[in-house]
BASE-464034 format. One record per atom (N, C-alpha, C, O): x, y, z; residue in one letter. Coordinates in steps of 0.1 Angstrom, whole numbers, padded with zeros to 4 digits, always signed. Layout:
<fidrens>
XYZA/...
</fidrens>
This chain:
<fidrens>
+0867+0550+0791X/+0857+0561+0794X/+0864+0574+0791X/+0876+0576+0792X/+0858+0582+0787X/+0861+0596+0783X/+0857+0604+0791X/+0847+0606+0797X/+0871+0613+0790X/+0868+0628+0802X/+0860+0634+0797X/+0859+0636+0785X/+0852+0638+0807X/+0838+0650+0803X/+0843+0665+0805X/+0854+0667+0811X/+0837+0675+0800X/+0844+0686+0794X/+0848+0693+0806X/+0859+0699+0804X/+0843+0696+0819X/+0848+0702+0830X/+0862+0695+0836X/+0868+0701+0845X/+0865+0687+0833X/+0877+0679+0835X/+0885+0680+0829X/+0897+0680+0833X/+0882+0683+0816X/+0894+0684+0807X/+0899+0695+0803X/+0910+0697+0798X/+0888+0707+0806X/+0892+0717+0810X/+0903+0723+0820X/+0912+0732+0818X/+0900+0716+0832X/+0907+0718+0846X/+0918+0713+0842X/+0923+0723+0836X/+0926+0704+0840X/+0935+0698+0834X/+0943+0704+0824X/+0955+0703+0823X/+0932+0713+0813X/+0940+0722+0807X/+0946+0731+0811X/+0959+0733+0809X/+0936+0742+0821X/+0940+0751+0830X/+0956+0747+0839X/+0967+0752+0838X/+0954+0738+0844X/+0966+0731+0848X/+0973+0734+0839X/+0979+0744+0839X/+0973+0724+0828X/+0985+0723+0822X/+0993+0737+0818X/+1005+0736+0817X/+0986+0749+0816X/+0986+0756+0811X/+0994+0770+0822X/+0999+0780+0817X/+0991+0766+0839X/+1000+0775+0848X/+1011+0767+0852X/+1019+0770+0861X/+1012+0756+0844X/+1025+0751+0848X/+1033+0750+0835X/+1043+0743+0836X/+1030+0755+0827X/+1041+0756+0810X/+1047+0772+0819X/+1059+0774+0821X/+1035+0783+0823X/+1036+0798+0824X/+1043+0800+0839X/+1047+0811+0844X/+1043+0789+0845X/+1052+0789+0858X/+1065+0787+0850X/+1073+0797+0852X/+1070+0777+0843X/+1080+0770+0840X/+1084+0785+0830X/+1095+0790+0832X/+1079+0789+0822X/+1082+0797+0814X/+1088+0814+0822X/+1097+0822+0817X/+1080+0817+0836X/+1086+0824+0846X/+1100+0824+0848X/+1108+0833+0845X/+1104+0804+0857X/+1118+0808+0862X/+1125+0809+0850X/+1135+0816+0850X/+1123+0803+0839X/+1134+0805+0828X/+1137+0818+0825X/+1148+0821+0828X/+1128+0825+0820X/+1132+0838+0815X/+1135+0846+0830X/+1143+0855+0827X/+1133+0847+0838X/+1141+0854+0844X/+1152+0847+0850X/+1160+0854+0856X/+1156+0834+0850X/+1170+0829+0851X/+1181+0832+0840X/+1192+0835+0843X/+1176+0832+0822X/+1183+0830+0810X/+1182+0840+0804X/+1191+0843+0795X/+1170+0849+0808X/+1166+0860+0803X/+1151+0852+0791X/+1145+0841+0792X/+1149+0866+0781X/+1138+0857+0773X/+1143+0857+0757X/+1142+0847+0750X/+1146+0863+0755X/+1156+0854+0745X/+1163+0846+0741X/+1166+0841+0730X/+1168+0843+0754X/+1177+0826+0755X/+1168+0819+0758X/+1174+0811+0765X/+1159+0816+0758X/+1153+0806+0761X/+1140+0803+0751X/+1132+0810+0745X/+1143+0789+0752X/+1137+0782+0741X/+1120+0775+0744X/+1116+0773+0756X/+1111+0773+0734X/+1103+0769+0737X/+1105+0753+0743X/+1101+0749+0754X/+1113+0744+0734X/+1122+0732+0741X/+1124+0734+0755X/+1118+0726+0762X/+1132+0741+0760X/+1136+0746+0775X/+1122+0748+0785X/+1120+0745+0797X/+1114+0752+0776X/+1101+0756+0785X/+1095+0745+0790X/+1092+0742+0801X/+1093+0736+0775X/+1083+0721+0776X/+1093+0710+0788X/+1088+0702+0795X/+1106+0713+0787X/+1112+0704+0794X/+1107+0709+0807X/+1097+0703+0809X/+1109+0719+0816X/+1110+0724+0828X/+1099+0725+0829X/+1095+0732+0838X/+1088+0720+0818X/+1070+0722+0826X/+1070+0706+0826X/+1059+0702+0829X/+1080+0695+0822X/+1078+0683+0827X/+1061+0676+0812X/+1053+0668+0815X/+1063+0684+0798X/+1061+0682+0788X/+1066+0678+0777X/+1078+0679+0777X/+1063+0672+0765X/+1064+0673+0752X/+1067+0681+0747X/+1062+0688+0756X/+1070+0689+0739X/+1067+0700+0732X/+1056+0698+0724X/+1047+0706+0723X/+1058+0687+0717X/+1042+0687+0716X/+1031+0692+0719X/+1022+0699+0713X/+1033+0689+0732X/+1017+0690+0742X/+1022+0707+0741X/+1013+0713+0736X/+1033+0714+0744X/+1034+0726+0747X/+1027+0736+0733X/+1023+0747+0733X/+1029+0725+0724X/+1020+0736+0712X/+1009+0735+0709X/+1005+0740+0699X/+1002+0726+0717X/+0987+0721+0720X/+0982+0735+0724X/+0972+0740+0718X/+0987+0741+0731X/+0983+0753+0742X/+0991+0766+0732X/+0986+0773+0724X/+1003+0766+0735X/+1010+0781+0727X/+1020+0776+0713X/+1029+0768+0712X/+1014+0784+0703X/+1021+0781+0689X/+1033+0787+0691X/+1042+0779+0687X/+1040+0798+0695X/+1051+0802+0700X/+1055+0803+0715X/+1048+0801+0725X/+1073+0809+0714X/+1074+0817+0728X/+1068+0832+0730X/+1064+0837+0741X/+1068+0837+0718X/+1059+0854+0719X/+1042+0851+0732X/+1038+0855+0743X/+1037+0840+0722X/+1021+0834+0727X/+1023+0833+0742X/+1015+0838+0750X/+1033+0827+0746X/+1039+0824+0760X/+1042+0834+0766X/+1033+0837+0775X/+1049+0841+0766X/+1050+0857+0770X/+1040+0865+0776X/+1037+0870+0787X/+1034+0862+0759X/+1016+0870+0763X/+1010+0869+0770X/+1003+0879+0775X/+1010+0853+0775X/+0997+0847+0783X/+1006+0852+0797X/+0997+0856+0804X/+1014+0852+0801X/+1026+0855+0815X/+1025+0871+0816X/+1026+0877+0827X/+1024+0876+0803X/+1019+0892+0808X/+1009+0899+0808X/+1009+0911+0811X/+0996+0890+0803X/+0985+0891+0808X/+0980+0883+0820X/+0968+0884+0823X/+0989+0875+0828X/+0983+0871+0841X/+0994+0881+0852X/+0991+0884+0864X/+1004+0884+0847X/+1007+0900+0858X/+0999+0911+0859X/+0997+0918+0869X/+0990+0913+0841X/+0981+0928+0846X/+0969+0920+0851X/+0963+0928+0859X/+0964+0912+0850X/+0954+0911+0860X/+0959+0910+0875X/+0952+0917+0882X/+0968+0905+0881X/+0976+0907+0894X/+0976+0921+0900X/+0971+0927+0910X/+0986+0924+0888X/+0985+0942+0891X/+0974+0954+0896X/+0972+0963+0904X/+0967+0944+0883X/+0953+0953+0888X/+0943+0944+0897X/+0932+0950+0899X/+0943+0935+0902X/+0940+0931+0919X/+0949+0939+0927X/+0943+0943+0937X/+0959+0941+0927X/+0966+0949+0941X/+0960+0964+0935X/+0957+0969+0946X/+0958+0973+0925X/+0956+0986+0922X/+0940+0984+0931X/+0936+0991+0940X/+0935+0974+0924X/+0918+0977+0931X/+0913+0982+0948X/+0906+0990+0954X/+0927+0965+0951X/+0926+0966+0966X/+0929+0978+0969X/+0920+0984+0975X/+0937+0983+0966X/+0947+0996+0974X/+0939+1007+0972X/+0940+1015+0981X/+0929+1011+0962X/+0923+1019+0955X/+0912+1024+0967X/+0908+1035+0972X/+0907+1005+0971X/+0891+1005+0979X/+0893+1016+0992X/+0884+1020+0998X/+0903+1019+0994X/+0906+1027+1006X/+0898+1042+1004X/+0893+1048+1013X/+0899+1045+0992X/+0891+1058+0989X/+0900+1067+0993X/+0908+1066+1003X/+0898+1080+0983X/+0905+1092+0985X/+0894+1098+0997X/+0881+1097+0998X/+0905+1105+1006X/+0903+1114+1013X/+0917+1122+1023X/+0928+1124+1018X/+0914+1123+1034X/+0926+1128+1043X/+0934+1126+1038X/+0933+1119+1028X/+0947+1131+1043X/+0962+1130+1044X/+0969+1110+1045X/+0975+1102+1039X/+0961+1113+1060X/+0961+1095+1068X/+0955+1083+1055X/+0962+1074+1052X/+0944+1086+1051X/+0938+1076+1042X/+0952+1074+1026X/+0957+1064+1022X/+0953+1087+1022X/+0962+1086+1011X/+0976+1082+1019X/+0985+1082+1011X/+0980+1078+1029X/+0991+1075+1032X/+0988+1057+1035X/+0994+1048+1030X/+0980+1057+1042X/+0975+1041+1040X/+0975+1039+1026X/+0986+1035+1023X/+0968+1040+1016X/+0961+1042+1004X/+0981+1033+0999X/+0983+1021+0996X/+0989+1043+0999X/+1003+1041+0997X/+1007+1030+1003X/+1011+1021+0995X/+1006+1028+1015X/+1014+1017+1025X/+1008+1005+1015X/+1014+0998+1008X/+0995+1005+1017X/+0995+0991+1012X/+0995+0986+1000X/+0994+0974+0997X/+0997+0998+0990X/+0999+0995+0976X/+1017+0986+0974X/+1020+0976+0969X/+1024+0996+0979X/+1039+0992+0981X/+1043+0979+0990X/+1053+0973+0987X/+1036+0974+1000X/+1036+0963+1004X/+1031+0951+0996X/+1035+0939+0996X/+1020+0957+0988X/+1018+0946+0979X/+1022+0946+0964X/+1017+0939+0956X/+1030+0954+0963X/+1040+0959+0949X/+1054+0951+0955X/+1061+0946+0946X/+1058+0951+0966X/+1072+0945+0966X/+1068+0929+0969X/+1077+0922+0966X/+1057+0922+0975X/+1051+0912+0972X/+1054+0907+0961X/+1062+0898+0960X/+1045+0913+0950X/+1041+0908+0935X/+1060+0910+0933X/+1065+0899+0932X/+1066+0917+0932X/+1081+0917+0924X/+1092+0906+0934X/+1103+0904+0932X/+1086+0902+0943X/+1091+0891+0950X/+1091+0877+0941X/+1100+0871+0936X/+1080+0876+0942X/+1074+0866+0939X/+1072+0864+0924X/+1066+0854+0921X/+1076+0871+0915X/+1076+0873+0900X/+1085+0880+0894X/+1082+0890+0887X/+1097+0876+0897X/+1109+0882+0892X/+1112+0882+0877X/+1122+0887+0873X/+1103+0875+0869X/+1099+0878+0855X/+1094+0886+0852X/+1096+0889+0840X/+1087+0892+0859X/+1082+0907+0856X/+1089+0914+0849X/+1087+0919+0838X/+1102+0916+0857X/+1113+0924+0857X/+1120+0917+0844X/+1119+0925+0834X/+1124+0907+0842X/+1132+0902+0829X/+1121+0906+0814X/+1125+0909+0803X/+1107+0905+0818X/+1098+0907+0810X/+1101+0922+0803X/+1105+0925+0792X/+1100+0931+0814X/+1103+0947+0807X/+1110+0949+0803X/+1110+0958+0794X/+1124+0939+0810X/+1134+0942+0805X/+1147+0956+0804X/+1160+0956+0803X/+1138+0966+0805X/+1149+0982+0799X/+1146+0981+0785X/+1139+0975+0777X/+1160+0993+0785X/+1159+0997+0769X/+1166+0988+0759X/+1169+0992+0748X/+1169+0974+0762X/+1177+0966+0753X/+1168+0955+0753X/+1172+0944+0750X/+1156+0959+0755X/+1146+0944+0749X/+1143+0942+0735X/+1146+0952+0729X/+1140+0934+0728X/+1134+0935+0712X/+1128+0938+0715X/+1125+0938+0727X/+1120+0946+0702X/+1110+0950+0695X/+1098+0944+0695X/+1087+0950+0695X/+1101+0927+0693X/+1093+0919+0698X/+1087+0919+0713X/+1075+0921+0716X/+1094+0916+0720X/+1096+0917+0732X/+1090+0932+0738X/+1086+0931+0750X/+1089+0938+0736X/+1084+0955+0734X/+1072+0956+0730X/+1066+0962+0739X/+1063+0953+0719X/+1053+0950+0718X/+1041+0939+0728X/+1029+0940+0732X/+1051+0928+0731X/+1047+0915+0741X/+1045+0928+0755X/+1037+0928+0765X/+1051+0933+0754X/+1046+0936+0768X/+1043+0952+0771X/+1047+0956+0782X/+1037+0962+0763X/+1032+0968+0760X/+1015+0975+0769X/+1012+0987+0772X/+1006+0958+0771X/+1003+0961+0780X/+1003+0961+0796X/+0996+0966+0804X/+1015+0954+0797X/+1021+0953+0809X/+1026+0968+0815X/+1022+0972+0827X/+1033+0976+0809X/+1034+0991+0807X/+1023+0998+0812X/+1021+1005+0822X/+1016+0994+0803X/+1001+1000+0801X/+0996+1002+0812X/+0991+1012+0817X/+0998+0988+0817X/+0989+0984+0830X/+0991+0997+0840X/+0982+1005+0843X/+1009+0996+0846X/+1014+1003+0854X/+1012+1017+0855X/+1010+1024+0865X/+1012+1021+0838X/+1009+1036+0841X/+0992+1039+0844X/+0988+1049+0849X/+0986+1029+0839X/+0969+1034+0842X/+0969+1037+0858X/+0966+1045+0866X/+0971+1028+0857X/+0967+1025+0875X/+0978+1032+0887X/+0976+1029+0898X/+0989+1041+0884X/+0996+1048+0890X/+0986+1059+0887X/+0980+1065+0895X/+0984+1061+0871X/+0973+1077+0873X/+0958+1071+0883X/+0951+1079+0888X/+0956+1060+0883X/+0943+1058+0890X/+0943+1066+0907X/+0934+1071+0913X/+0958+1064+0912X/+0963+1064+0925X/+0965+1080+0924X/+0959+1086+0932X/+0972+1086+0917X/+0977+1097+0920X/+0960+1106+0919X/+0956+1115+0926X/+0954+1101+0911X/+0942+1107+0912X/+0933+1109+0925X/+0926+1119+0929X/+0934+1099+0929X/+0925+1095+0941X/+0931+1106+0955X/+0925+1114+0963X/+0948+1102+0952X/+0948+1112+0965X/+0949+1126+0959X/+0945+1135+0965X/+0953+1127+0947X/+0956+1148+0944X/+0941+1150+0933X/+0944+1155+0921X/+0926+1148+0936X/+0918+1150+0924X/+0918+1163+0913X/+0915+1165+0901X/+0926+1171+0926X/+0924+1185+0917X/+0935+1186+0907X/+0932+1196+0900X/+0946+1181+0902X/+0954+1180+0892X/+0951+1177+0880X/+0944+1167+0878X/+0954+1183+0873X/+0950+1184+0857X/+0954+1169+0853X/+0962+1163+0859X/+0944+1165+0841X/+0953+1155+0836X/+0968+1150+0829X/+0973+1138+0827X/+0971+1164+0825X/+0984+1166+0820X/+0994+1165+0833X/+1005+1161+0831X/+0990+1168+0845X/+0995+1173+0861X/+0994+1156+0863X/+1004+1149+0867X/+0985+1152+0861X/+0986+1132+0871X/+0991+1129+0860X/+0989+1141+0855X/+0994+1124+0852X/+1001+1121+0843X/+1018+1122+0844X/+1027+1113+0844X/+1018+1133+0844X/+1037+1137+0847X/+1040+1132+0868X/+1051+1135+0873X/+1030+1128+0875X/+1032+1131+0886X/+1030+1113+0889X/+1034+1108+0899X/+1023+1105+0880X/+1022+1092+0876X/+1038+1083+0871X/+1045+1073+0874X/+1040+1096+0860X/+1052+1088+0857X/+1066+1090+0870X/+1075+1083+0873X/+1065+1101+0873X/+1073+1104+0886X/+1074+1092+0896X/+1085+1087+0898X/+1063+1088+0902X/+1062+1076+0911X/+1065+1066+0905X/+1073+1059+0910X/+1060+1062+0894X/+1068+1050+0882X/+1085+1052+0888X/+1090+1044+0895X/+1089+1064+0883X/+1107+1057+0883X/+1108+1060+0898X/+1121+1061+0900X/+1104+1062+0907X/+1109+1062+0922X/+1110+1048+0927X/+1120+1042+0931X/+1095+1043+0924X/+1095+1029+0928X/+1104+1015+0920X/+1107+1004+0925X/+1107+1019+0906X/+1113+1015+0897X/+1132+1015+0901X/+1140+1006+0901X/+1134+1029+0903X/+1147+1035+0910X/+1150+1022+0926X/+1159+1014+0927X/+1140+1022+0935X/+1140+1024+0951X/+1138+1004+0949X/+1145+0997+0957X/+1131+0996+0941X/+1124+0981+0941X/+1137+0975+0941X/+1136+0966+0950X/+1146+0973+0936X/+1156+0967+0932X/+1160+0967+0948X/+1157+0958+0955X/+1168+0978+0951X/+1169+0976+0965X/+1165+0970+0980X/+1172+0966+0989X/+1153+0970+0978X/+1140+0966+0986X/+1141+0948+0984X/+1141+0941+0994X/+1143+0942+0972X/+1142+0925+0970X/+1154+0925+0969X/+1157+0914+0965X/+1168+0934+0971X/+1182+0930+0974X/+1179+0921+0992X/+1179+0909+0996X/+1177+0933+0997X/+1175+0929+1008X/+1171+0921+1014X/+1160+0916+1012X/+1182+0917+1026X/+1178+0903+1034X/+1161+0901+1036X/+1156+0912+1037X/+1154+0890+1036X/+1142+0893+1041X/+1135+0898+1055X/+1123+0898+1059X/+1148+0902+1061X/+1142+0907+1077X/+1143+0920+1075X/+1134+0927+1080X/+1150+0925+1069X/+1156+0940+1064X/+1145+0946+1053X/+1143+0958+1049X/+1139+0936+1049X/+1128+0941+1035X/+1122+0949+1046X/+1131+0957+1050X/+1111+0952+1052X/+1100+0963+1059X/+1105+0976+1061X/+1097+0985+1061X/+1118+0977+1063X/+1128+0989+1067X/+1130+0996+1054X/+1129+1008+1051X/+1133+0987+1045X/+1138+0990+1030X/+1124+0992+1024X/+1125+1003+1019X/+1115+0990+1023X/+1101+0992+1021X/+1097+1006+1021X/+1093+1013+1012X/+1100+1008+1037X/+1096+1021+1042X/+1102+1033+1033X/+1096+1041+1026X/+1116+1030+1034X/+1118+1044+1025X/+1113+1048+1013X/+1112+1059+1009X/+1110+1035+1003X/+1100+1040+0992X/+1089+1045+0999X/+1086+1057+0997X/+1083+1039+1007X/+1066+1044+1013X/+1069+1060+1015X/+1061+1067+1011X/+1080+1064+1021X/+1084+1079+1023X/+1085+1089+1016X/+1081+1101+1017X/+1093+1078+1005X/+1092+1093+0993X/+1083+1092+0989X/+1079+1103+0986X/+1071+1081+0986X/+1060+1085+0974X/+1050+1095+0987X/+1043+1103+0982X/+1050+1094+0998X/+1043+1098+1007X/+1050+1118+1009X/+1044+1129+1012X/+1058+1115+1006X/+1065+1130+1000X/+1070+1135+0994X/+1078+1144+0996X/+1063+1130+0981X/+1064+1137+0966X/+1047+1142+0969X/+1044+1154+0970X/+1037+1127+0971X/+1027+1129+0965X/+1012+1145+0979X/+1002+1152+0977X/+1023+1140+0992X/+1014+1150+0998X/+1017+1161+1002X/+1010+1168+1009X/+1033+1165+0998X/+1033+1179+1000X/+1032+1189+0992X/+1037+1188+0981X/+1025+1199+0995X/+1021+1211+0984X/+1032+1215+0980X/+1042+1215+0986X/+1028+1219+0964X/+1036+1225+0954X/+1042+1235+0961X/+1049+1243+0955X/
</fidrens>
């Protein structure tokens, strides 16, 4: 008997977060250059075969791993967003819970981080993740907008990328930390972006 197409779909899907799981711990264990598409299919418990059923390269692989962070991303931007600009109090919630769910996601996807890499990624590797970038800065101007509307766009833009390297600077710190110590270590990012972003010029 032959699988009918809702099945073999599902199955694909499967197959397909478990090559991009396996392709996770690697590159952020080996980095993404060391690591092979071989290495991938082994540790998704595949062929390689089967692994090029789905992705003709490791770039394809990449791709698909940093197009399921920006949709992540932008599920925690939305959530945090739904709060709506207003008061002091709301933009400071607005904050709290974006960064709780920003050291979440970099918890739990520490490929992220191998993904961006810095300034010594390839070019390849630079392109691959381009919208991942993308992602970050839209949606940091989405935030800074919400709580400061009246800033120029040239003004949320430079005050976007500002909160970019705070949280960038302050994250590393925050998933050093023991996990009882993470909420304390949290806070002080939540502080500074909470006093960059609401005290007057």
């Amino acid at each position: 008997m032959t699988e009918d197409g809702p099945r073999r779909q599902a199955r694909g899907m499967r197959r397909i977060a478990s090559i991009l799981d396996a392709a996770a711990t690697l590159f952020t264990a080996a980095g993404y250059d060391a690591t092979t598409t071989n290495a991938i299919a082994s540790a998704a418990k595949i062929s390689p075969g089967s692994l090029y059923q789905f992705f003709p390269n490791k770039p394809a692989i990449a791709e698909a791993l940093t197009a399921r962070y920006v949709d992540d991303l932008n599920a925690i931007y939305d959530h945090a967003l739904a709060i709506g600009p207003g008061d002091p109090a709301a933009a400071s919630k607005t904050i709290d819970q974006l960064i709780e769910a920003l050291v979440a996601f970099h918890a739990a996807n520490p490929a992220a981080k191998a993904l961006l890499g810095g300034a010594g990624i390839s070019p390849d590797l630079a392109r691959i993740t381009t919208p991942l970038h993308g992602a970050m800065c839209d949606r940091a101007e989405d935030v800074v907008a919400a709580i400061a509307p009246t800033l120029t766009p040239r003004e949320r833009a430079r005050t976007a990328e500002v909160c970019i390297h705070i949280v960038q600077a302050l994250m590393p710190m925050i998933l050093a930390a023991p996990a009882a110590a993470r909420p304390e270590a949290s806070n002080e990012l939540k502080r500074a972006l909470v006093g960059y972003l609401l005290t007057p010029p």
